[in-house]
KEMAR-791677 format. One record per residue: residue in three letters; y, z, x of N, C-alpha, C, O in turn. Coordinates in nm, 3 decimals. Each point is the difference from the previous one (the first is absolute). Layout:
BEGIN
code  n_v  n_w  n_u  ca_v  ca_w  ca_u  c_v  c_w  c_u  o_v  o_w  o_u
ALA  Y  Z  X  Y  Z  X  Y  Z  X  Y  Z  X
...
//
This chain:
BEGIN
code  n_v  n_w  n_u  ca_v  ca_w  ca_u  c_v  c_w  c_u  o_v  o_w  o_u
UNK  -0.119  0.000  0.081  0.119  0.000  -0.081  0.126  0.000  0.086  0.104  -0.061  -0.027
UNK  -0.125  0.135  0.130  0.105  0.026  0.123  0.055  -0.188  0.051  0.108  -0.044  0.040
UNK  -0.215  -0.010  -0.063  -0.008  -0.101  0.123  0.101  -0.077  -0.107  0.094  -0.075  0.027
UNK  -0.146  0.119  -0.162  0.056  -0.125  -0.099  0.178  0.018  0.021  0.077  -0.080  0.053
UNK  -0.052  0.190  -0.105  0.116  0.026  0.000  0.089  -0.054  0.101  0.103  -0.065  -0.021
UNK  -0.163  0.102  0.153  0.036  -0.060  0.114  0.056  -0.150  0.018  0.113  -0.039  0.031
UNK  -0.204  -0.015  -0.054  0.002  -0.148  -0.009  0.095  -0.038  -0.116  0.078  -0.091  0.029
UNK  -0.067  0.139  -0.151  0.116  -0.013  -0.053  0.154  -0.034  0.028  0.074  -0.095  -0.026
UNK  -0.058  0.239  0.103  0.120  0.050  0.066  0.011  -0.109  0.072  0.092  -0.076  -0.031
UNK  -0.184  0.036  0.150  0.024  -0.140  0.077  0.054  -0.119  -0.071  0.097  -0.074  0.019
UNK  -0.164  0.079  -0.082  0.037  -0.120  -0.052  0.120  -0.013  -0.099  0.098  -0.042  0.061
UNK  -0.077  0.061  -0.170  0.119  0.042  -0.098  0.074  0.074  0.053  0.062  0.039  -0.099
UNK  0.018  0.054  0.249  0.080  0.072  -0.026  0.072  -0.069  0.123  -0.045  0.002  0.115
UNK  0.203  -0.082  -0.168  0.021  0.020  0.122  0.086  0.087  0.139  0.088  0.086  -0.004
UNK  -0.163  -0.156  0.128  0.043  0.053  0.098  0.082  -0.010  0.059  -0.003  -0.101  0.069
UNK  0.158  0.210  -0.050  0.144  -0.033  0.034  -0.021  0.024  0.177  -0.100  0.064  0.030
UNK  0.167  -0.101  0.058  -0.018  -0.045  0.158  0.147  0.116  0.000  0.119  -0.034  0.001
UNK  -0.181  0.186  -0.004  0.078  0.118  0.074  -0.037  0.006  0.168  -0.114  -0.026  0.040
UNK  0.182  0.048  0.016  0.007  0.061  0.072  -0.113  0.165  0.050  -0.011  0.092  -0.081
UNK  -0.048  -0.086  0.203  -0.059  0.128  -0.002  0.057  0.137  0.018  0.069  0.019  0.100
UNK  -0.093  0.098  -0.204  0.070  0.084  -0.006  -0.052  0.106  -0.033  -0.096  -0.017  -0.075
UNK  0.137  0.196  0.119  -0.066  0.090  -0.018  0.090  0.179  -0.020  0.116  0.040  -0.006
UNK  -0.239  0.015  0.002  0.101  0.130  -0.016  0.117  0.023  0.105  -0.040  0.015  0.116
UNK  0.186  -0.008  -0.139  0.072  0.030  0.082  0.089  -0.089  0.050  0.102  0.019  0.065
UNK  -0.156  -0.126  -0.105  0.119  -0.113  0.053  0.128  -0.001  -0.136  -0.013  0.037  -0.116
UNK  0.107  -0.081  0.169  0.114  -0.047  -0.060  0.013  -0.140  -0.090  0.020  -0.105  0.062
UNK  -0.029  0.103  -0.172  0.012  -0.150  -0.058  0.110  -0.001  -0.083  0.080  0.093  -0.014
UNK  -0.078  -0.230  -0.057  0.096  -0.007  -0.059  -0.064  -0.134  -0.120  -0.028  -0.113  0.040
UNK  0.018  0.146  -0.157  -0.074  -0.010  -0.089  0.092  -0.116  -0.108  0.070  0.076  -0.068
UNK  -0.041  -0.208  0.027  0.054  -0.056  -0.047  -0.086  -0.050  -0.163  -0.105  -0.063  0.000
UNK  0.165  0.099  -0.104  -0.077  -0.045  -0.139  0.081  -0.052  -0.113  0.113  0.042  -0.024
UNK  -0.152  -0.101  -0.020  0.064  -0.015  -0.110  0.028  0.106  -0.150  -0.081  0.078  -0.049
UNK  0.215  -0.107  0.003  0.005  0.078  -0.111  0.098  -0.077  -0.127  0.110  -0.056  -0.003
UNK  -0.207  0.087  -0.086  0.016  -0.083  -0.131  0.088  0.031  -0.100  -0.056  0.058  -0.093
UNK  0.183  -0.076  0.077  0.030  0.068  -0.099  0.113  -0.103  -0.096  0.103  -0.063  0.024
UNK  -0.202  0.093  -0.159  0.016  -0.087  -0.112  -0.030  -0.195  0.111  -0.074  -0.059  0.079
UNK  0.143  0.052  -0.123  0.010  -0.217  0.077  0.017  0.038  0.151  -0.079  -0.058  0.074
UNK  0.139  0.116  -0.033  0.028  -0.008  0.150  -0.055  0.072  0.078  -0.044  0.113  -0.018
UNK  0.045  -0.200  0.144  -0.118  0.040  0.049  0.039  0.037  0.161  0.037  -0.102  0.058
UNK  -0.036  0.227  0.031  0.067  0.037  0.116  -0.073  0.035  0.070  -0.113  0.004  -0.050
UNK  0.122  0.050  0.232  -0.087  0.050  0.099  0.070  0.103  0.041  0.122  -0.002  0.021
UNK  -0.187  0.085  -0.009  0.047  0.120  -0.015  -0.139  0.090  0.118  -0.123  -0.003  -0.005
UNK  0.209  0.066  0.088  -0.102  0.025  0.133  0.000  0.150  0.010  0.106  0.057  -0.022
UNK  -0.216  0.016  0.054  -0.063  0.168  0.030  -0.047  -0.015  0.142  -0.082  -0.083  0.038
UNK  0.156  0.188  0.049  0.013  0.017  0.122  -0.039  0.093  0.018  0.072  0.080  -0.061
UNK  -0.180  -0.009  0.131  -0.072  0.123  0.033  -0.096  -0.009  0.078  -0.005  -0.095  0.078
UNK  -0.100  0.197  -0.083  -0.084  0.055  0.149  -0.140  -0.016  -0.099  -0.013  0.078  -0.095
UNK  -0.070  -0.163  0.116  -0.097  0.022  -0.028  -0.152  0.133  0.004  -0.065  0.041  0.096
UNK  0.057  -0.016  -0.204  -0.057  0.125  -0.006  -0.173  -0.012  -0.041  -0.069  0.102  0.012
UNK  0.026  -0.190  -0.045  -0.126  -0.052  -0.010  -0.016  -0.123  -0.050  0.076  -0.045  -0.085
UNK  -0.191  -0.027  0.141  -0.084  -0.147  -0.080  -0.128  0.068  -0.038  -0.079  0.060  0.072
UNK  0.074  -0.086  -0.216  -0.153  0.050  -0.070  -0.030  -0.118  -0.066  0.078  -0.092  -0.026
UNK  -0.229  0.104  -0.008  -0.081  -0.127  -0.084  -0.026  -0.066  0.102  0.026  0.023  0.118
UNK  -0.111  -0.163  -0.197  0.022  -0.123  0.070  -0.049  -0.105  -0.087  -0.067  0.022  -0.101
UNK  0.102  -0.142  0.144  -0.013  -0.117  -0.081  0.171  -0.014  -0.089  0.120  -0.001  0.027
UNK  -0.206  -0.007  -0.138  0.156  -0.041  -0.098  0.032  0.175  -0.039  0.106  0.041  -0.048
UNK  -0.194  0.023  0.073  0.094  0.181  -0.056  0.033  0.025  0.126  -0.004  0.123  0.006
UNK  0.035  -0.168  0.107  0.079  0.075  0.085  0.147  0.030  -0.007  0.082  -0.092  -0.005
UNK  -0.062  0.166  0.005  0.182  0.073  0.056  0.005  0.041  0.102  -0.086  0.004  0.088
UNK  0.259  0.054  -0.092  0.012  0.014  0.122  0.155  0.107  -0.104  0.063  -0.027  -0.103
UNK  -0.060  0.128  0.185  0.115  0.070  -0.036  0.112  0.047  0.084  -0.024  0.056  0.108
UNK  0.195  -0.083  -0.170  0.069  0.014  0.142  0.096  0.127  -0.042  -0.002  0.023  -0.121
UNK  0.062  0.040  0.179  0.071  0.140  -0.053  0.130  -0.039  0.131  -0.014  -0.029  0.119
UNK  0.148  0.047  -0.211  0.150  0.018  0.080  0.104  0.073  -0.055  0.009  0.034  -0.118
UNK  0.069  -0.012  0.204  0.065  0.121  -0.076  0.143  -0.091  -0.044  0.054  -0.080  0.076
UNK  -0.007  0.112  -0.217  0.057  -0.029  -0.071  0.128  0.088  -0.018  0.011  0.057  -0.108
UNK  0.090  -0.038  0.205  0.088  0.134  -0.045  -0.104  0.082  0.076  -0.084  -0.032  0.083
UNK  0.117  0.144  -0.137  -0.142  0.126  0.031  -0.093  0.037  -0.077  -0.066  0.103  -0.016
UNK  0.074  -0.226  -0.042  -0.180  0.015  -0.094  -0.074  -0.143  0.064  0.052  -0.107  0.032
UNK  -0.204  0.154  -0.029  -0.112  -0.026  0.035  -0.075  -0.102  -0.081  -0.097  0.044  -0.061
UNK  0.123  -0.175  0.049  -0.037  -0.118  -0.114  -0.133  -0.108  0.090  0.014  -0.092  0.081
UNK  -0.140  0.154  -0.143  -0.105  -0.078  0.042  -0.016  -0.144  -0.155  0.015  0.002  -0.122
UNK  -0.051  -0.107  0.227  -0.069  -0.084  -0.124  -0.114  -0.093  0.049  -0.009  -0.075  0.097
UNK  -0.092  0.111  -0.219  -0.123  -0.091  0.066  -0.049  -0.146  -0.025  -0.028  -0.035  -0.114
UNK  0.020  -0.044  0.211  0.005  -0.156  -0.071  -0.164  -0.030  0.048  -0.068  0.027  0.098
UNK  0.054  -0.080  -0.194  -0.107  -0.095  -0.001  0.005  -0.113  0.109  0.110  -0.044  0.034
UNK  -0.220  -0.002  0.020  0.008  -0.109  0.116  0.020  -0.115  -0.083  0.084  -0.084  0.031
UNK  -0.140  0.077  -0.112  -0.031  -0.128  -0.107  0.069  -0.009  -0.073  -0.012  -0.070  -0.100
UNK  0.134  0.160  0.137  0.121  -0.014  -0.139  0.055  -0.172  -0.031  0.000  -0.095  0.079
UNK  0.034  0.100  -0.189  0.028  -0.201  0.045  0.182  -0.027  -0.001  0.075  -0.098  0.001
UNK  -0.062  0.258  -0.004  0.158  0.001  0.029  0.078  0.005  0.099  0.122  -0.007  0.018
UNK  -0.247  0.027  0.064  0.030  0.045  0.151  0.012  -0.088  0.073  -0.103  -0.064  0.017
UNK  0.228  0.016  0.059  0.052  -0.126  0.083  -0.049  0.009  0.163  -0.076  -0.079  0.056
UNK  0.123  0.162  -0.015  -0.006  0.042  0.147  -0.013  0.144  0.017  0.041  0.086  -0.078
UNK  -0.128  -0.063  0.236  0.031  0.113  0.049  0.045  -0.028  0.124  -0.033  -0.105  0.056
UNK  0.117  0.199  0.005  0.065  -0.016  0.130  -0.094  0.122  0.076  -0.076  0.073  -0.063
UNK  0.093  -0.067  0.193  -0.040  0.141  0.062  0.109  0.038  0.117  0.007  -0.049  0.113
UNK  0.069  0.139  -0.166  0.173  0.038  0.048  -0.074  0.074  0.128  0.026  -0.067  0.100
UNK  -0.097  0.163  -0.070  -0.060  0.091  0.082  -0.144  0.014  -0.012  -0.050  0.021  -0.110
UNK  -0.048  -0.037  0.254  -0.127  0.060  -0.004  -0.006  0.157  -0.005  0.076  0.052  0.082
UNK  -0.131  0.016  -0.139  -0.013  0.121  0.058  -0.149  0.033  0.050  -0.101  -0.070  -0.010
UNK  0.118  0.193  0.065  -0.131  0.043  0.065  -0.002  0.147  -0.048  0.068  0.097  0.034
UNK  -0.164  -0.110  -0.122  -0.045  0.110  -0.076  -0.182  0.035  0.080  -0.057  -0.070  0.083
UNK  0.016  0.177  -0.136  -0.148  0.037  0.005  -0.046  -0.019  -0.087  -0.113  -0.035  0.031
UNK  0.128  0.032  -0.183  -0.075  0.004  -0.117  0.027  -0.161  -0.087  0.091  -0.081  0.021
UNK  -0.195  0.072  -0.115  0.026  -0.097  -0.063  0.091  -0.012  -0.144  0.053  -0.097  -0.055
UNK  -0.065  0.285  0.007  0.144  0.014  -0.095  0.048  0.197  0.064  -0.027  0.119  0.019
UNK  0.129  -0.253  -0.015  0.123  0.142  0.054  0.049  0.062  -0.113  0.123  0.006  0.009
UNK  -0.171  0.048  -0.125  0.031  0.110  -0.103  0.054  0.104  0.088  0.037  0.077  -0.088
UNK  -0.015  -0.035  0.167  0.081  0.098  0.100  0.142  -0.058  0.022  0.090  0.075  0.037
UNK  -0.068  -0.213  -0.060  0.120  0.004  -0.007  0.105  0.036  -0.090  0.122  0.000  0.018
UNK  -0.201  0.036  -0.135  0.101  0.027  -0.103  0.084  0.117  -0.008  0.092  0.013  -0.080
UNK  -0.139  0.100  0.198  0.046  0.114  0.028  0.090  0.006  0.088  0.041  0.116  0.003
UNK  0.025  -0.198  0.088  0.042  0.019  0.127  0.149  -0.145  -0.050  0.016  -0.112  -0.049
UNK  0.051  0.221  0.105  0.139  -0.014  -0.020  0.052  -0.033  0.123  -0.064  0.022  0.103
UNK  0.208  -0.090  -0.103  0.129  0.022  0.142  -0.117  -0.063  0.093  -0.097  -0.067  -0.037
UNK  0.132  0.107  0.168  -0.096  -0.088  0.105  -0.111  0.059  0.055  -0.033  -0.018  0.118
UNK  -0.045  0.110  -0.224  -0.145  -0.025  -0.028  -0.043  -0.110  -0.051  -0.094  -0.049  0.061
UNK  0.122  0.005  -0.135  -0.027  -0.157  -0.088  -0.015  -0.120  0.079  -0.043  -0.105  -0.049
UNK  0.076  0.118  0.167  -0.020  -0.118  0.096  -0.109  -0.034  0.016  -0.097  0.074  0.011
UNK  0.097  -0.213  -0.006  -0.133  -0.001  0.071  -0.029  -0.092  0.099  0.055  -0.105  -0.034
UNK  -0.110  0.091  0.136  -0.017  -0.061  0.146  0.002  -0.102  -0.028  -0.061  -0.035  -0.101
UNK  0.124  -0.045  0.169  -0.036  -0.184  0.035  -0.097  0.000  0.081  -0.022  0.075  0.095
UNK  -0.066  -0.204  -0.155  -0.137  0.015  0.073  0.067  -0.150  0.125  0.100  -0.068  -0.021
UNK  -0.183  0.059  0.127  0.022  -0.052  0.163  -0.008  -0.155  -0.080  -0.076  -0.016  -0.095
UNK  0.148  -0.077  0.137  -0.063  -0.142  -0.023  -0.104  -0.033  0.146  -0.001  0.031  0.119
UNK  -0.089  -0.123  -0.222  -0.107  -0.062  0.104  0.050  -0.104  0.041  -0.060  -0.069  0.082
//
């Protein structure tokens, strides 16, 4: 049943050409937004905090601070609203979701640039 599903997803879903990306890096997230006839791009700039799923249910969730409140939002990979991703900063984290960042304020919140190869 696994295999079926699978092969589904291959086939019917398609596949947008992102960029590779992970907990901790910096992106910058470009989508569309609909409202009534018109139609605009409108971009979410933040620190990536996890990629879960895979296939067509994967996400990916980014959290930035807004003022001094804390505004995460989670997009779908397969969203079909979704234009581009940029990657503003690599970071170099240890984990694959930094839920620890949501605690750390001022310049605890930093987080390392990882070395280019």
């Amino acid at each position: 049943m696994e295999s079926l599903i699978k092969f589904v997803q291959d086939e019917f879903v398609t596949k947008k050409d992102f960029p590779e990306f992970g907990a901790g890096d910096t992106i910058t997230v470009y989508y569309e937004i609909r409202e009534g006839e018109k139609v605009r791009t409108q971009f979410f700039r933040g620190v990536v905090l996890q990629r879960r799923g895979a296939g067509s249910s994967e996400t990916f969730t980014i959290r930035k601070i807004s003022g001094t409140v804390g505004v995460e939002r989670i997009f779908p990979v397969n969203l079909p609203a979704l234009q581009k991703i940029e990657i503003n900063k690599k970071g170099q984290v240890r984990r694959a979701r930094i839920f620890y960042f949501r605690g750390l304020t001022g310049k605890k919140a930093r987080i390392k640039e990882a070395r280019r190869k």
